[in-house]
C-alpha positions, 0 to 999 in steps of 0.5 A, spaced: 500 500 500 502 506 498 503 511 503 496 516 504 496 523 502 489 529 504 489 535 502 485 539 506 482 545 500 483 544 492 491 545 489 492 546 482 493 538 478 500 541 476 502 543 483 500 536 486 503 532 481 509 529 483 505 527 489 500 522 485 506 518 482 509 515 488 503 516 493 495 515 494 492 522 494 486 525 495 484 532 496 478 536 498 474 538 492 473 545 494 477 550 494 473 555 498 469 551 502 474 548 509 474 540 508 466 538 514 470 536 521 468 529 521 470 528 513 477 530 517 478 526 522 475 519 518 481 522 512 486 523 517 485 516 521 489 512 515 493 519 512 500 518 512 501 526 510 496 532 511 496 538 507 492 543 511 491 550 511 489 555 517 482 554 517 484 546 519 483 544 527 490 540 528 488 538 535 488 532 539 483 530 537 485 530 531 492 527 532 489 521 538 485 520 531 490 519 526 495 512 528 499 513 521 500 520 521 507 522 520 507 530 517 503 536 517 504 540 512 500 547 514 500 552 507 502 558 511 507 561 515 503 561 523 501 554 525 496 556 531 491 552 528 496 545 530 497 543 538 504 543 537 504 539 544 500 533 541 503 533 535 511 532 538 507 527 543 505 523 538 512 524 534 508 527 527 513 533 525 510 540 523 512 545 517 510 551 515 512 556 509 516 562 511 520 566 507 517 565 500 511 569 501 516 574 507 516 580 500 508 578 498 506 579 504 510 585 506 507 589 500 499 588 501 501 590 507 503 597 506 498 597 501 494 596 506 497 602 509 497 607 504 490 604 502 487 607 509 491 613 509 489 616 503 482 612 502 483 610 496 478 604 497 474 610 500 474 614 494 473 608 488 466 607 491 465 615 491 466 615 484 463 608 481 457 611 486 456 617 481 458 621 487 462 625 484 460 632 482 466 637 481 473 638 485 474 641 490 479 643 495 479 637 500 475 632 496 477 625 500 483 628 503 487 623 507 493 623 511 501 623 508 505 617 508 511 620 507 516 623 512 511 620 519 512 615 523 511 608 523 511 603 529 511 596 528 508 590 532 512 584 531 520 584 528 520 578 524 522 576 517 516 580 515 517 587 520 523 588 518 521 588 509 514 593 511 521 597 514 525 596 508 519 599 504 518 604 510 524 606 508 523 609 501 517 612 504 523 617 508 518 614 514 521 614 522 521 606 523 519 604 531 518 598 533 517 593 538 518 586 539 520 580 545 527 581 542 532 588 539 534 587 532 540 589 531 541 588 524 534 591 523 537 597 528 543 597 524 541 597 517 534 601 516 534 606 523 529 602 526 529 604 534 527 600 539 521 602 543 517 600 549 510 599 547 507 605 550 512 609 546 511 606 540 503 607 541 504 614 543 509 616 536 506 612 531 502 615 526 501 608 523 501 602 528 502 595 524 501 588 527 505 584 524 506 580 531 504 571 532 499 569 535 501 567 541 498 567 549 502 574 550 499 577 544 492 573 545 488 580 546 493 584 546 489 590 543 485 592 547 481 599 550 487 602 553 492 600 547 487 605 542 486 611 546 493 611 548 495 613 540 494 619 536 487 620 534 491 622 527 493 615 528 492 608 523 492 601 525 493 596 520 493 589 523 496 584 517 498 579 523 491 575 527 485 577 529 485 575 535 490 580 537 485 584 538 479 586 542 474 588 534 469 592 539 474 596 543 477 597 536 470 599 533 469 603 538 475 607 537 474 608 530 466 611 532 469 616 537 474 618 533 480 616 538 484 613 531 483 616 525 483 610 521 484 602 519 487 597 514 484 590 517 486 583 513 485 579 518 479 578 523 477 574 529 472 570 525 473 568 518 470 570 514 467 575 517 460 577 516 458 583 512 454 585 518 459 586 522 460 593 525 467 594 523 465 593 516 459 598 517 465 605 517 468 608 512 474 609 515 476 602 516 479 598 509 478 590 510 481 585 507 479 577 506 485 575 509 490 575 502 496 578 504 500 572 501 495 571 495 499 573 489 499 567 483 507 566 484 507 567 493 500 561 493 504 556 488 511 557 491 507 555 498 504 550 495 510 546 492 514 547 499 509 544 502 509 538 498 517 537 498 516 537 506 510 532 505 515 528 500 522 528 504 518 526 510 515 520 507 522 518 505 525 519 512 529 525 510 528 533 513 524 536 511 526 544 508 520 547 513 520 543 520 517 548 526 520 546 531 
């Protein structure tokens, strides 16, 4: 028998081919609609290998379920969907995909950035709606990017490339992480801050922090009245960092200026929902890798991981 492989969404034939040749493969036929819960735990409970993505529970109960399992392969760089405690214990090896989609990711969100600053989502729908009459002086004006200050949450690999393109933008770079970057410090004038300084001098606070249990709800009431009321938030990272009702409400009462949101704590968030209601808010359907060349790098990567793992090899990704 050959060993057994799901994927959790619809991959391109192209991308899954070198799998089918040594491996039995099966994938879920949708590819916007997550794979049902109990369709899951009756594929992973004789799968070898599983590709999944984010919106796939790798839990213990998943991982009690799945004897013959060996590797995941997560289609993303954060992982916060895998109990990586279960998984070590029932000795499955975990990968991701970073680096490959690190300049992806960092562009939407700094177009996200200059999309909240300068409305231009905003001023799109103004103009499709036949709103526009004539010019005048301050006509959908929004705020400059060039010259303020940017503070940002989260000094990975990712942080450091919207710093780069900060950087052209002649942008004062702040930021706050668990640990200095010298290299980043020593390269673009990034200036480590305590996260009260960095929320009291951004003109644009940027998320780009893990999940994790210090980040869990890390923005909260307190974090949005202590920024400027001319202040951008833009979260490119998780959700769940934020407090969606303190944020609302901020942005209602004018506590912040605006922001850029590509990730929410409920995915997909519904179209009712309050944040998507105000004008000053740009919202995203959580696409910050999403270019054609980004998405198929990691896919590929995910299916060398899978490949090497099932060979007894190392796999290029493995989170440890």
């Amino acid at each position: 028998m050959k060993p057994s492989i799901f994927i959790t969404r619809k991959l391109p034939q192209a991308v899954i081919e070198p799998l089918n040749a040594e491996y039995q493969v099966e994938m879920w036929e949708k590819e916007d609609v997550p794979v049902p819960r109990d369709v899951l735990l009756k594929k992973a409970g004789s799968a070898s290998a599983l590709i999944t993505m984010l919106s796939d529970q790798m839990d213990g109960e998943l991982l009690e379920h799945a004897s013959s399992l060996k590797v995941i392969a997560n289609l993303a760089v954060g992982y916060d969907n895998i109990d990586l405690q279960a998984a070590k214990e029932k000795g499955v090896i975990i990968c991701n995909t970073p680096d490959v989609l690190t300049d992806t990711t960092a562009d939407l969100t700094f177009g996200l950035l200059m999309a909240a600053a300068r409305r231009i989502v905003e001023a799109d729908r103004y103009i499709k709606e036949g709103r526009w009459k004539s010019w005048s002086p301050l006509l959908l004006a929004g705020a400059d990017i060039h010259h303020k200050t940017i503070g940002i949450v989260g000094m990975g690999s990712i942080g450091e490339t919207v710093a780069k393109r900060a950087k052209g933008f002649d942008m004062n770079i702040l930021y706050h992480n668990r640990s200095r970057k010298p290299e980043a410090e020593e390269g673009l004038g990034a200036v480590y801050v305590s996260m009260d300084e960095l929320l009291a001098q951004s003109d644009f606070v940027v998320v780009l922090a893990p999940l994790t249990q210090e980040t869990d709800g890390l923005f909260q009431k307190e974090q949005f009245q202590a920024m400027k009321k001319s202040a951008f938030f833009i979260n490119a990272a998780r959700g769940p960092i934020v407090n969606e009702e303190a944020l609302t409400e901020a942005l209602k009462k004018g506590e912040i200026a605006g922001a850029g949101l590509d990730v929410f704590v409920e995915e997909p968030i519904d179209s009712n929902h309050p944040l998507l209601q105000l004008d000053n808010v740009v919202a995203l359907p959580h696409i910050a890798s999403s270019s054609i060349e980004t998405r198929t790098a990691m896919m590929n990567l995910c299916v060398q991981n899978v490949m090497a793992v099932l060979k007894g090899d190392e796999p290029r990704t493995r989170v440890e």
